[in-house]
N, C-alpha and C positions, 0 to 999 in steps of 0.2 A: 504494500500500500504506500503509495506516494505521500510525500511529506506536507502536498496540498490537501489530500484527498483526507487525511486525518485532521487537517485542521478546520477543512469542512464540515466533517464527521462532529467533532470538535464544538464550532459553531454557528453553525448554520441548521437549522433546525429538521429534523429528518425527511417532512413534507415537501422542503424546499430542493432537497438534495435528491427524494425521490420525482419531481418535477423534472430536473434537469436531466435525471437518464432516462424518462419516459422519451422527453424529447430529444432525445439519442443525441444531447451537447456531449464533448468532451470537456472534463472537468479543468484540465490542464488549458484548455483555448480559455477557459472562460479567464482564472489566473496565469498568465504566461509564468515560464519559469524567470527568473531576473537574470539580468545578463552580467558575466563575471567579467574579470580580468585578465590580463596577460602577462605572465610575468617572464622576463628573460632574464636568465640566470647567468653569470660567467663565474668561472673556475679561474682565481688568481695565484699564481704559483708563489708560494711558501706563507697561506693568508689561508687559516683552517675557516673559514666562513666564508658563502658565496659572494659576492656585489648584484644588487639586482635592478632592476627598475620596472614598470609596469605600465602599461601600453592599454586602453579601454579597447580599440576594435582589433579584431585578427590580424587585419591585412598593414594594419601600420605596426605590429610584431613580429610577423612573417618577414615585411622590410627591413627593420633592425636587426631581426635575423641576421638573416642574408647580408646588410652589412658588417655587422659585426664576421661574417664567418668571411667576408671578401679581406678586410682589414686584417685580419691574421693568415692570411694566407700570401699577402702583399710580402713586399721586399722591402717595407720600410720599416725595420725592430723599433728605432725610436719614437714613431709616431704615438700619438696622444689620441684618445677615444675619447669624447666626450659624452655624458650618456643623461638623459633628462627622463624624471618619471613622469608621469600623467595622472598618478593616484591623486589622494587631496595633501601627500606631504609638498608636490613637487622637489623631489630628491631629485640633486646632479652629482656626477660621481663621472671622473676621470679615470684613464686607466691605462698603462703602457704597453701598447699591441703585443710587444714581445714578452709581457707578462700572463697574457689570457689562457689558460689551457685547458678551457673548454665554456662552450656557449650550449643554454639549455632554457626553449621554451616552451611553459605551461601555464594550464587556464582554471583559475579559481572561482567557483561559483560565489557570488554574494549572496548571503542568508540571511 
C-alpha cells in the first residue's frame, strides 16, 4: 500500500475513498507523487566525505554530469570546477579536476 493511499485511508473518510475507485480514478493522479532532487556526488581523493550539490530537474544533472565527467577526462590537472547547488542552501564548492575520482548521480524523493 502506497504511502498516499494510507494516508487517505488515514483521512479521508471511507465513502469518499470508496467514490473514487467506483469511479475507477487512480488514487496516485489525484495526489501526484512530489518531485525530488538530484544530487551529484564527486569522490575527492584523500577527503573520506563526498562534495555534493543538487540540481531540481534531471536534464540540468544529467548536464553537470557529463561535465563534470568531460573535465576529468581533459588534459588540464590544474583546472578549477566550480560547482553551485540549486537546493535552498545555494552551496558552491570548488574543486581541483585532478583531484575528483569519481562522479555519482542520484534522485531523492521529497517527503
Amino acid at each position: 500500500m502506497t504511502r498516499i493511499r494510507a494516508l487517505l485511508i488515514a483521512f479521508i473518510s471511507p465513502i469518499a475513498l470508496s467514490l473514487l475507485l467506483v469511479f475507477n480514478m487512480q488514487v496516485e493522479n489525484v495526489f501526484p507523487q512530489p518531485l525530488g532532487l538530484f544530487t551529484i556526488e564527486l569522490g575527492v581523493k584523500n577527503i573520506p566525505l563526498n562534495v555534493f550539490v543538487q540540481r531540481k530537474e534531471a536534464e540540468d544533472a544529467e548536464a553537470l554530469y557529463q561535465e563534470i565527467l568531460t573535465a576529468m577526462s581533459s588534459q588540464e590537472p590544474n583546472k578549477i570546477l566550480e560547482l553551485k547547488s540549486e537546493d535552498k542552501t545555494q552551496r558552491k564548492v570548488a574543486v581541483r579536476v585532478s583531484e575528483i575520482s569519481a562522479v555519482q548521480i542520484s534522485q531523492k524523493d521529497k517527503l
